[in-house]
C-alpha positions in Angstrom: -8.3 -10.1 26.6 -8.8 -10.4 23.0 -6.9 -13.9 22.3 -8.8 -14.9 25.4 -12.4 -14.0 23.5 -11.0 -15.0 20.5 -9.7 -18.6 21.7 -13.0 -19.0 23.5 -15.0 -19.0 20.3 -13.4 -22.8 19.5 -13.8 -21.3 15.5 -10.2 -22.6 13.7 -10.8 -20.4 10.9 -11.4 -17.5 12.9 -8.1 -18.7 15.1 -5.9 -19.3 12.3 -6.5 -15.8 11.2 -6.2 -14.2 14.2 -2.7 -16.0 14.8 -1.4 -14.4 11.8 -2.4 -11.5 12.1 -0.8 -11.4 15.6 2.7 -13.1 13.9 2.8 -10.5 11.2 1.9 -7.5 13.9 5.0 -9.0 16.0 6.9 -8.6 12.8 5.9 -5.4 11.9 6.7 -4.1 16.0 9.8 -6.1 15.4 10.8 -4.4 11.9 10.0 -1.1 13.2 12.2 -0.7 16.1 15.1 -1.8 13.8 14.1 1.0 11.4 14.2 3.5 14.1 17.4 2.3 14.9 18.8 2.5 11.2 17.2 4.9 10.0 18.0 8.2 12.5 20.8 9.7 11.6 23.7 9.5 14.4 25.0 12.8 13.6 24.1 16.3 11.8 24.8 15.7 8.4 24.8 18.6 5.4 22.3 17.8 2.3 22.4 19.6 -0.9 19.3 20.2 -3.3 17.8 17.4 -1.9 14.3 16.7 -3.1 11.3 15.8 -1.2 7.4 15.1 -2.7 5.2 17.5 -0.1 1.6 17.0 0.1 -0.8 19.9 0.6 -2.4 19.1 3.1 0.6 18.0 5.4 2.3 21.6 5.0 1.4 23.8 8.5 2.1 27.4 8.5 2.8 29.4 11.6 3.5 33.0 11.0 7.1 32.9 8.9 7.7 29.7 10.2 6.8 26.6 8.0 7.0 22.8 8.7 6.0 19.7 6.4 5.8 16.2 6.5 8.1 15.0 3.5 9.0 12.0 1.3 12.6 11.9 0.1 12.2 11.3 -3.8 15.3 8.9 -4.5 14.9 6.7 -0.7 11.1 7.3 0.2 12.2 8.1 3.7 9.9 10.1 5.6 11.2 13.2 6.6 10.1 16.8 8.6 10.9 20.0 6.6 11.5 23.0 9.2 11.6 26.6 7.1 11.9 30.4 8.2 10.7 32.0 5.0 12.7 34.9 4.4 9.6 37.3 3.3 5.9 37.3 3.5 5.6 36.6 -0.5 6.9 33.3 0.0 4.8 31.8 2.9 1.5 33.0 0.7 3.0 31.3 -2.5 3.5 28.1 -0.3 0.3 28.3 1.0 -1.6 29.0 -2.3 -0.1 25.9 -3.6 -3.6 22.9 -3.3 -1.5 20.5 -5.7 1.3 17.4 -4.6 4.7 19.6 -4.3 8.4 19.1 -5.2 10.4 21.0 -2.7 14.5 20.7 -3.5 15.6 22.0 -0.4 19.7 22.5 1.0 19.9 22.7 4.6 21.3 20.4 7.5 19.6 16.9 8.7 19.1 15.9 12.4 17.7 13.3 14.2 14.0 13.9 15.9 15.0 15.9 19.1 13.5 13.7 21.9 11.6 15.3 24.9 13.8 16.0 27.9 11.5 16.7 30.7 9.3 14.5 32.8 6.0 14.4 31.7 6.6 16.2 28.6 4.9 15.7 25.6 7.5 14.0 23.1 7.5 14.6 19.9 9.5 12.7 18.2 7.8 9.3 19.5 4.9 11.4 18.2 6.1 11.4 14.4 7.5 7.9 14.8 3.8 6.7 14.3 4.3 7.9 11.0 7.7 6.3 10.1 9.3 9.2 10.5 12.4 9.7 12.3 14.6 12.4 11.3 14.2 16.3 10.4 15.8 18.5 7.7 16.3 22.4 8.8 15.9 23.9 5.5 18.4 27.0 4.6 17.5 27.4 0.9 13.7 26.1 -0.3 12.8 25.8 -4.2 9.2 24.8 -4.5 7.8 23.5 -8.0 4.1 21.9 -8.2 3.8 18.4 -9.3 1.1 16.5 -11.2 -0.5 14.0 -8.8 -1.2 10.8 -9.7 -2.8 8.2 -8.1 -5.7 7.7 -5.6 -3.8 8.2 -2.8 -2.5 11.9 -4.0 -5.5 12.6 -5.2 -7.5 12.3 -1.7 -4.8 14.5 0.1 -5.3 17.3 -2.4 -9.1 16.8 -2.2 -8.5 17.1 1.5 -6.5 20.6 1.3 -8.9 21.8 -1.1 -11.7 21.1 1.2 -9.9 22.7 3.9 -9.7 25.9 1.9 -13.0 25.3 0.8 -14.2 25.7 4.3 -12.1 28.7 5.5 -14.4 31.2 3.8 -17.2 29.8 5.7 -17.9 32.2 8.5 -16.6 32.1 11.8 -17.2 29.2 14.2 -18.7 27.5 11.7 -15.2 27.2 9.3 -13.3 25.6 12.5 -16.2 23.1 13.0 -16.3 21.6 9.2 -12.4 21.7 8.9 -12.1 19.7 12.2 -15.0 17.5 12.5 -14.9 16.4 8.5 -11.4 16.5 7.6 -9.2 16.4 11.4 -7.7 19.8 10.7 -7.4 22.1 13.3 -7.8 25.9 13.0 -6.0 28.4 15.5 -9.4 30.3 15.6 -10.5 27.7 17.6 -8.1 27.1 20.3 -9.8 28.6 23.0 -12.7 27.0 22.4 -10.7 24.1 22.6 -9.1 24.6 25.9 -13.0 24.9 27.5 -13.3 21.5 25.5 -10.6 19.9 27.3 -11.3 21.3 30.6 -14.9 19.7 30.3 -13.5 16.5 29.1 -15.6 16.6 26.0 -12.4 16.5 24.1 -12.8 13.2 22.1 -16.1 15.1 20.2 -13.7 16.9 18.4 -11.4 14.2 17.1 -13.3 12.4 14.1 -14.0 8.8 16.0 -16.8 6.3 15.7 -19.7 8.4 16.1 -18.7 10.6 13.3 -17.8 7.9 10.8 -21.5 6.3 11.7 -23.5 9.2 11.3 -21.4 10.3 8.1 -22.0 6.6 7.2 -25.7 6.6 7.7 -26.1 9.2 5.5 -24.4 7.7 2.7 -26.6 5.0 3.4 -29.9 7.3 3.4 -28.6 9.1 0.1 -27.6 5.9 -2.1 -31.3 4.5 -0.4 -33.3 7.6 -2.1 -30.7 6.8 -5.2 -32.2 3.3 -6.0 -29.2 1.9 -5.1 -30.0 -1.8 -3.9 -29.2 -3.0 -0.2 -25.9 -5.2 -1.4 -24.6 -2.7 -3.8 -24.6 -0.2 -0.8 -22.9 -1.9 1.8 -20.1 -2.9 -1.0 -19.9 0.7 -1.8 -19.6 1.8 1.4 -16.6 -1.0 2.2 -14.6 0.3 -0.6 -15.2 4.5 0.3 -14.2 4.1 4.2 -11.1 3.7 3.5 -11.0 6.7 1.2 -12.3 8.7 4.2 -9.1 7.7 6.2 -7.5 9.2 4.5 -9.5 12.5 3.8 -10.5 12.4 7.3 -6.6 13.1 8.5 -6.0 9.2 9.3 -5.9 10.2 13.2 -5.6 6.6 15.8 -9.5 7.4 16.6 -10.3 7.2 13.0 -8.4 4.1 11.7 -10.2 1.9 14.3 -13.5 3.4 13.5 -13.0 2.5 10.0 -11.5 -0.8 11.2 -14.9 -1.1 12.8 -17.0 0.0 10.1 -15.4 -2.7 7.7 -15.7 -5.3 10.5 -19.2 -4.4 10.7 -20.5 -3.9 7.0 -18.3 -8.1 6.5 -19.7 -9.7 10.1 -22.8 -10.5 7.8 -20.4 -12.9 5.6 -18.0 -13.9 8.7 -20.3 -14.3 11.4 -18.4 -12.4 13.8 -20.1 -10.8 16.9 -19.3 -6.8 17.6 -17.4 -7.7 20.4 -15.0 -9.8 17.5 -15.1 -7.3 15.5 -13.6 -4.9 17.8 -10.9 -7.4 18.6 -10.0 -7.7 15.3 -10.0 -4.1 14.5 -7.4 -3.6 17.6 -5.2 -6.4 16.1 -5.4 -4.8 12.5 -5.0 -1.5 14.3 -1.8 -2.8 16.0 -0.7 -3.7 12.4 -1.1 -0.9 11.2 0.5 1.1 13.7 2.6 -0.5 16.4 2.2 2.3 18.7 -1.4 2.6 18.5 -2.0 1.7 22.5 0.9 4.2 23.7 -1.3 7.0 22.6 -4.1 8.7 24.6 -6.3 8.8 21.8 -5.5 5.2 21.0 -6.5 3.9 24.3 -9.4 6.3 24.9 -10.8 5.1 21.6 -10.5 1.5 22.0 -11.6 1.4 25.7 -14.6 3.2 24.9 -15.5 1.2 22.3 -15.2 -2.2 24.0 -16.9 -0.9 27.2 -19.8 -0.1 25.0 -19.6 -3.7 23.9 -19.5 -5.0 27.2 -21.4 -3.1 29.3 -25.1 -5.1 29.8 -28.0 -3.7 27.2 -30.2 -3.0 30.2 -27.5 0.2 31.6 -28.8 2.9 29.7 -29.2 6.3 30.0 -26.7 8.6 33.0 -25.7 4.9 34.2 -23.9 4.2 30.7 -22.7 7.6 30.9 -20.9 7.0 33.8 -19.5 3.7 33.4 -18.4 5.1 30.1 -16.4 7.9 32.1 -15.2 5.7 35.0 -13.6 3.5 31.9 -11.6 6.5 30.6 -10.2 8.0 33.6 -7.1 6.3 34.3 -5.7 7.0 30.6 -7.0 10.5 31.0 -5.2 10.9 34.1 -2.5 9.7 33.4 -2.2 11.9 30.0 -4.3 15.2 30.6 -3.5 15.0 34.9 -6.9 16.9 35.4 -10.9 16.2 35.4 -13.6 18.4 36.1 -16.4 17.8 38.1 -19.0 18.7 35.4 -17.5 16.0 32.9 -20.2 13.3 33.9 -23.0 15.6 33.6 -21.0 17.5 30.0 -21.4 14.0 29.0 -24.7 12.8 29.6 -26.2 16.1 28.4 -24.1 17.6 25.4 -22.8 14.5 23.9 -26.5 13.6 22.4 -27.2 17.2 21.4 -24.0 17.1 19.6 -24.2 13.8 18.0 -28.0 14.8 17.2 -27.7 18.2 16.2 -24.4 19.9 16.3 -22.7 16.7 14.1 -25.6 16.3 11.3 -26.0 20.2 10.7 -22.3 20.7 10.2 -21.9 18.1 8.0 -25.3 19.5 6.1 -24.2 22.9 6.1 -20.8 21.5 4.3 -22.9 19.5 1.6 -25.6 22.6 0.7 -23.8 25.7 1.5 -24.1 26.6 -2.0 -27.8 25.3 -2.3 -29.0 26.7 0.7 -27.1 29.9 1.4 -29.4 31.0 5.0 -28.4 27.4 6.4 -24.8 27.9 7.0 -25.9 31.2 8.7 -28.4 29.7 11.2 -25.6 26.9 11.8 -23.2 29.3 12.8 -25.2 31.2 15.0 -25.9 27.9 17.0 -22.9 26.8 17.3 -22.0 30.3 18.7 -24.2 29.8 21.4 -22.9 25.7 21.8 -19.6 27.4 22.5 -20.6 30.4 24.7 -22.4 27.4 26.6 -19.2 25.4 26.8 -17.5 28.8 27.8 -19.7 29.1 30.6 -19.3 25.6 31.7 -15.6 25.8 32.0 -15.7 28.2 34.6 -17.4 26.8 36.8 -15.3 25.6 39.8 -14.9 22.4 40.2 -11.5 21.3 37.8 -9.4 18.9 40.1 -5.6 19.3 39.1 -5.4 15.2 40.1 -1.7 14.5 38.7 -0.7 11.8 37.2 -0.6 8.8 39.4 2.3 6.1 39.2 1.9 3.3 36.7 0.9 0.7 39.1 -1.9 2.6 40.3 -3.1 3.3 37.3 -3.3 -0.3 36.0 -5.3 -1.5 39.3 -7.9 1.8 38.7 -7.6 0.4 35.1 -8.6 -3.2 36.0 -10.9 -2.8 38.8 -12.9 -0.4 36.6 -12.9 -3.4 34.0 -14.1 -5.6 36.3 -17.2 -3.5 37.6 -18.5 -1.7 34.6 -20.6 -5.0 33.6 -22.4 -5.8 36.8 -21.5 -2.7 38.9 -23.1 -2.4 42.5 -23.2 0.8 45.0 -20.7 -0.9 46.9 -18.1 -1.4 44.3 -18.2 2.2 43.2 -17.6 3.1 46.6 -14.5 0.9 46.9 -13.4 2.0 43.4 -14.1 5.8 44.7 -11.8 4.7 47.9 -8.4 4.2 45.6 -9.2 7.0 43.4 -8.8 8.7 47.0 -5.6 7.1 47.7 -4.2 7.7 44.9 -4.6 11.3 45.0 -3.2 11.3 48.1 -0.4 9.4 46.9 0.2 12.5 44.1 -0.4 15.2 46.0 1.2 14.4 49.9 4.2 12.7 48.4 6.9 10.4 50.9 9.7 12.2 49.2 10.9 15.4 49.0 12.4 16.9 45.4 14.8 19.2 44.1 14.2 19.6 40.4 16.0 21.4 37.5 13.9 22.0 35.1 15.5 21.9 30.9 13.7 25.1 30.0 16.1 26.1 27.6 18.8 29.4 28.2 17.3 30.1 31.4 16.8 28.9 35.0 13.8 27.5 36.8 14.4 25.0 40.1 11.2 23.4 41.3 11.0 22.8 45.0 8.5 20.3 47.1 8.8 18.9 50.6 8.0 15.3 52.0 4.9 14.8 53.4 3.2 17.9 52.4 1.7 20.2 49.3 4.4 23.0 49.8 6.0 24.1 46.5 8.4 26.5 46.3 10.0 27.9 42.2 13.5 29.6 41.9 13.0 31.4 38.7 10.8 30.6 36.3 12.9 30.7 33.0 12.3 33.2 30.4 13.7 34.0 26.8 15.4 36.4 26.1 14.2 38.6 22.9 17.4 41.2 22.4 15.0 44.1 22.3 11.5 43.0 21.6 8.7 42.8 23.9 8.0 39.4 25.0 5.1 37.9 24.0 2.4 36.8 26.3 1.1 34.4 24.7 -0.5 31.4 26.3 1.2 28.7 25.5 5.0 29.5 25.9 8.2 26.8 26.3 7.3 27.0 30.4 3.7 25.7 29.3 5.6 22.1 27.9 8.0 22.4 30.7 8.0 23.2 34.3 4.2 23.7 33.9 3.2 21.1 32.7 5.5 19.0 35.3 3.9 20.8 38.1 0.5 19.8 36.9 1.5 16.3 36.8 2.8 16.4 40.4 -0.8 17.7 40.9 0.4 21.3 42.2 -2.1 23.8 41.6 -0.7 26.5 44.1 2.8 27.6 44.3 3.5 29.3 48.2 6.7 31.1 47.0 8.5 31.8 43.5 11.7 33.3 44.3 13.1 35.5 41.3 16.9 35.6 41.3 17.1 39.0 39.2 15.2 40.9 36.6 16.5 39.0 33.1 14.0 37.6 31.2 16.0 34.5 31.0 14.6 33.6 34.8 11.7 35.7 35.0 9.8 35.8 31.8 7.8 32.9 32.1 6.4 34.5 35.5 3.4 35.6 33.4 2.5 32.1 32.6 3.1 30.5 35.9 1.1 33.1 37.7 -2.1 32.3 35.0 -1.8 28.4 35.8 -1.5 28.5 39.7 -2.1 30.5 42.9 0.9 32.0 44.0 1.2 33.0 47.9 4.0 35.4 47.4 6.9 36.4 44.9 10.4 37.0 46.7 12.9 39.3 45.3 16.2 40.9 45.9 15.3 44.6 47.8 14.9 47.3 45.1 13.8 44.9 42.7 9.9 44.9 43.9 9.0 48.6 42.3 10.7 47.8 38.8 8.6 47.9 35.9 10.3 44.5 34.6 9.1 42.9 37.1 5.5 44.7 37.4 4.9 44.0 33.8 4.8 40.7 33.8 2.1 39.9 36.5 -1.3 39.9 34.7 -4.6 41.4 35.5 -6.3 38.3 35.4 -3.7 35.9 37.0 -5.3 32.7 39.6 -4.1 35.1 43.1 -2.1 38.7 42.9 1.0 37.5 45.0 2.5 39.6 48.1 6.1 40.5 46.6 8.8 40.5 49.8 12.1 42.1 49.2 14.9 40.2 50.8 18.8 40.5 51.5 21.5 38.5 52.7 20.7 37.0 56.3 16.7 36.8 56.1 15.3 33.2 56.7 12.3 33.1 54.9 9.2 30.9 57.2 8.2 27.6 56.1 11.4 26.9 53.7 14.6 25.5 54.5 16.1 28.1 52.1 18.1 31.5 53.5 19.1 34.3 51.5 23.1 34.9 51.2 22.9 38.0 48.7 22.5 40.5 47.8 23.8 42.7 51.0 22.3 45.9 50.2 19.1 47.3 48.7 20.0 46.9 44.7 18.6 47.2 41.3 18.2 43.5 40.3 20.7 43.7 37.6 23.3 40.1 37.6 25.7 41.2 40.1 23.0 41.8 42.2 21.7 38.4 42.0 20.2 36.6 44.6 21.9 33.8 45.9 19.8 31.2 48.1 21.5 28.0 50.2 19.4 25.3 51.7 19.6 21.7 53.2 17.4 19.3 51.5 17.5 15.4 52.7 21.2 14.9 53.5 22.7 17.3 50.7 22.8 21.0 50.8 22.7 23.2 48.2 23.5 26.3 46.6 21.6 28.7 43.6 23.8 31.3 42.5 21.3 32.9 39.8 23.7 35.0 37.4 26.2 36.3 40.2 29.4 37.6 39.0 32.4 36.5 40.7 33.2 39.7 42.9 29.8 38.3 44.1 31.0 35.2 44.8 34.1 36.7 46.5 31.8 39.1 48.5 30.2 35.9 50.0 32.9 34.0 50.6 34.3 36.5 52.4 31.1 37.0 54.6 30.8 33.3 55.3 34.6 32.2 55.6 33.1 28.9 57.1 30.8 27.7 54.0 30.4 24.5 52.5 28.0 23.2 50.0 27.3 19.7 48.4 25.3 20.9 45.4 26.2 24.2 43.6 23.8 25.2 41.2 26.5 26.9 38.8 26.0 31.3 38.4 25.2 32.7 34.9 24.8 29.0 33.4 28.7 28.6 33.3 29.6 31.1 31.8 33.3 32.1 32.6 32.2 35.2 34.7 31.1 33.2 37.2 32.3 30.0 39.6 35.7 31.8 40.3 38.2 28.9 41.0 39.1 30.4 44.7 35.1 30.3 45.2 34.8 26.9 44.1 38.2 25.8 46.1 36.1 27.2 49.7 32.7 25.8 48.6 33.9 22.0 47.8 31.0 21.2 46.1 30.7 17.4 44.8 28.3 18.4 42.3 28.2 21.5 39.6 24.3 22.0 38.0 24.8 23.7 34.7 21.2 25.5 33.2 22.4 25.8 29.8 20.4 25.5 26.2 21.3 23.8 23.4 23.8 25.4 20.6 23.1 28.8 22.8 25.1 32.2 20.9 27.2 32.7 24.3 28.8 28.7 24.4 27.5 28.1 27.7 28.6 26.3 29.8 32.2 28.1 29.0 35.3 26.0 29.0 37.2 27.9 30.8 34.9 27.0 34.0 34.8 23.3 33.1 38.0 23.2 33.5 38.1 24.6 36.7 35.2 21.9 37.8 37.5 19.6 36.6 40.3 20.6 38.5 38.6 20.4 41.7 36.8 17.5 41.7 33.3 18.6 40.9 31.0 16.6 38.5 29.7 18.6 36.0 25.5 18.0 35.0 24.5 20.1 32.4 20.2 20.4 31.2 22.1 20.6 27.8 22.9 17.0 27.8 21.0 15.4 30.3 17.6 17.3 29.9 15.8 17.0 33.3 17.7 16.4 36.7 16.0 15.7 39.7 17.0 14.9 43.1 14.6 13.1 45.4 15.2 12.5 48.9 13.6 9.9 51.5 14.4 10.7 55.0 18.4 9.3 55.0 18.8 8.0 51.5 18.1 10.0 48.2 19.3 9.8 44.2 19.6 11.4 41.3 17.6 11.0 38.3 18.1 12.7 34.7 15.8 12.3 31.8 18.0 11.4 29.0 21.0 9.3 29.5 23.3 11.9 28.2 23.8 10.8 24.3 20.5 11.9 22.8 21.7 15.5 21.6 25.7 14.7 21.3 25.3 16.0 17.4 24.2 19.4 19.2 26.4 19.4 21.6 30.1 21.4 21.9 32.5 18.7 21.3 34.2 19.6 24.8 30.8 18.6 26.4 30.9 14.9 24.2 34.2 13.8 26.1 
């Protein structure tokens, strides 16, 4: 699209230009993957008072634990600092610190740990935006300040300055300045955020073009009353932009507004249209960061922008609006997996009061704070009753958990919406309206059925869905365990990246049954999260286990549906599943030997989940059901070696042992002791620990297996009996 508009112009300056710029960002995309390649580290590797240059304003602190983005002195790599301070004294000396910092630091370097769920947000293609592709865990941490020099320095200690600066404002009006002016966010804030997101107003938060053009017109407006002259300005304002990148955070939405902003304040001397200009800021983009269209903000802030471009000057008004929206959806779909209802109308409505009033007296209320002490105060007040609005707005029905369609489908909602938004007619919005419909029916009444183990760490959690229907079913939920210490209920937990998250891709926003194995937190103490994010028919547990306070505890007050909990033993066939309980016999008091143990047939494979049964369990069973056999075993106590006895395994015949298992765990699971056994009859071993993700999907006769890594991304974790 853009060489097209480009090519069309029949300008061989403007071509020639162009072409290079496209040659050197092929070079660049080029260069970079071969620095990802020889860069990461294969292996965990020990450093020793290695020393890294820290800027201020790229330390984060999070209770005890602190992480920093990090320049090795000697190479210039680009590293990420992970630190447990030992004592309160020394997170508040670290975070006192406003100036460049040396840190020599002694610890153990790592590659980036990769994400190893479907759908999950990764991380480490995260950092490599910013060139950086390995981590240092930090076991001793010397921090010295350091004398910046240069401009660069200089703006990212005037940034973390500011930042501190704006904390003693009071409270909304502190989260507002530090996000809006400089793109830092503030925990203070984060449920204010989450009504944000729900409503889709998300992208007013994230400093984009709006807020570099109003923060650019009044610039404008104060050299103006300055008796600057008209050239002297727009020169002025060319060479501070790019100082405001950097002050501003440097987000994706942010470099292209700047791209813009130059584009626009030079058009004058290269007689390039907007719509040129945006092209070329998404090829300098690209240059500058190869990744830039992988990235929801990336796309969001380039499709927006060239829509406005392109969408004919006599749509105004709630017709831009939603053209504007309709443009957006498929990336925000196929990122965020939900839309509200209200978004259109948040949109038309809130985004002028914001860009009109909210915007222009934060930014105000930064400048003259100490000038006009009442201001700030009135500010704040307001913007306590903008977010009591938003609040309000939130929860009101009408959020659509949509899921995230398949890639095809979202590149012909992408392009059909491209092709409408300039002349648009009733009748193409209903035909554009008619494959949004089939693609949620495509998410949400899939062909295939699933069997899912979910990497949630040193736990278990098994999602469940059936062919040609919504019904979800969850074997545990996962949990972690805190030897001692209450869990914390927090609202954003490991199952929240995970299974979660998963689910709300698949566009599951009620669960019909969770079936808890036992009462360890290890399986069951994500419960409290699951029940806050869907509606939850009924919980089934082993009989005794319903009245214990474990178990009560953990389902909140204010979860979507209070669940019917059904006690079960060995022989019940539960309705609608095609799962039957094989233990416990007896009424029991959910400890691991009284673990239940569910077997079902799913496509052409049946399977077994053994929970954390012991292996007098195990024996129990066989002897009960002399006659079973099993394709799939789901491996007890996440191989441990007091499970998967070797006379069980012998009877069971199972092709396939799943092995729940996390990463560098203190108990060595998955034990070696019952690998061997595995080996010795036959069964396949499939561990979360290298594999991440598995998933088994079925189509009527024929199914396969899928695993999210390809089993070599975490060998330098790994036991070395588990790299063979």
């Amino acid at each position: 699209m853009t060489f097209y508009r480009i090519i069309s112009l029949k300008e061989r300056t403007v071509l020639i230009v162009t072409c290079c710029i496209a040659i050197f960002t092929a070079v660049r995309c080029f260069n970079e993957q071969q620095n990802i390649r020889s860069i990461t580290v294969k292996q965990q590797c020990e450093i020793t008072n290695r020393t890294y240059l820290v800027l201020p304003d790229q330390v984060t602190i999070n209770d005890s634990f602190i992480s920093a983005r990090a320049t090795d002195v000697q190479t210039g790599e680009r590293v990420i600092l992970a630190y447990f301070a030992k004592n309160y004294q020394e997170v508040q000396k670290i975070s006192k610190i406003s100036s460049v910092m040396r840190w020599t630091v002694s610890g153990n370097k790592c590659p980036l740990e990769p994400a190893t769920n479907f759908n999950q947000f990764d991380s480490q293609r995260y950092y490599w935006q910013f060139h950086i592709y390995n981590q240092v865990k930090c076991k001793q941490l010397r921090v010295v300040n350091n004398y910046q020099s240069g401009l660069i320095q200089r703006c990212h200690v005037l940034r973390a300055k500011l930042y501190t600066y704006f904390s003693y404002f009071p409270h909304p009006l502190a989260s507002y300045c530090q996000q809006l002016i400089l793109g830092m966010k503030n925990d203070q804030s984060a449920e204010m955020m989450e009504n944000v997101k729900r409503l889709g107003l998300l992208h007013l938060f994230c400093i984009s073009g709006m807020h570099v053009v109003l923060i650019t017109d009044c610039l404008r407006k104060g050299l103006v009353r300055a008796h600057f002259n008209r050239e002297d300005i727009e020169w002025l304002l060319i060479i501070s932009l790019p100082i405001y990148l950097i002050i501003g955070g440097g987000s994706i939405s942010l470099i292209r507004a700047v791209i813009m902003a130059e584009m626009n304040l030079i058009q004058r001397v290269t007689g390039l249209s907007s719509l040129d200009g945006w092209a070329m800021s998404l090829l300098g983009g690209l240059l500058f960061d190869p990744w830039l269209l992988l990235t929801l903000g990336g796309q969001l802030s380039y499709l927006l922008s060239f829509a406005l471009q392109v969408i004919s000057n006599t749509i105004r008004s709630y017709r831009q609006s939603l053209l504007l929206n309709l443009v957006s959806l498929p990336s925000v779909l196929a990122f965020v997996y939900e839309i509200h209802l209200l978004t259109f109308i948040c949109s038309f409505l809130i985004i002028p009061f914001f860009s009109e009033i909210i915007f222009p007296a934060v930014i105000i209320s930064a400048l003259l704070s100490k000038w006009l002490p009442l201001f700030p105060l009135l500010v704040n007040y307001l913007l306590k009753e903008f977010e009591w609005l938003l609040g309000e707005l939130s929860n009101w029905p009408g959020l659509i958990r949509f899921g995230k369609p398949s890639a095809i489908i979202i590149w012909v909602l992408f392009i059909v919406t491209l092709l409408i938004i300039d002349h648009y007619r009733l009748r193409s919005l209903l035909f554009l309206g008619g494959l949004y419909a089939i693609a949620f029916i495509t998410v949400h009444i899939p062909l295939y059925g699933e069997v899912t183990f979910v990497d949630i760490g040193q736990g278990d959690s098994v999602i469940i869905r059936y062919p040609f229907s919504n019904r979800v079913e969850l074997i545990d939920t996962g949990g972690k365990l805190l030897f001692g210490k209450r869990p914390a209920r927090t609202k954003r937990d490991y199952a929240t990246k995970t299974s979660i998250n998963y689910l709300k891709s698949c566009g599951v926003s009620k669960i019909d049954t969770i079936y808890l194995s036992h009462h360890d937190l290890d399986h069951i103490g994500y419960l409290t999260s699951v029940l806050q994010n869907f509606k939850v028919k009924q919980l089934v547990v082993p009989k005794g286990m319903e009245k214990q306070h474990s178990l009560i505890r953990l389902i909140p007050v204010n979860c979507q549906q209070i669940p019917q909990i059904l006690p079960v033993v060995a022989g019940n066939k539960l309705s609608c599943s095609n799962l039957y309980v094989l233990h416990p016999f007896d009424k029991s008091e959910g400890k691991n030997e009284d673990s239940m143990v569910l077997a079902g047939v799913f496509g052409q494979l049946k399977f077994m989940f053994m929970g954390d049964l012991d292996r007098q369990g195990e024996r129990n069973i066989m002897h009960r059901n002399p006659d079973l056999k099993i394709d799939v075993l789901k491996l007890g106590h996440h191989g441990s070696k007091t499970s998967s006895d070797p006379q069980f395994i012998r009877q069971l015949l199972p092709r396939i042992g799943i092995i729940s298992a996390g990463r560098q765990n203190r108990y060595g699971h998955p034990n070696q002791e019952t690998l061997i056994t595995l080996s010795k009859n036959n069964v396949k071993p499939v561990s979360t620990q290298r594999y991440g993700m598995i998933r088994y999907r079925y189509y009527g006769s024929s199914y396969h297996w899928q695993t999210k890594l390809k089993g070599d991304e975490y060998g330098w974790m790994l036991p070395r009996l588990n790299n063979k």
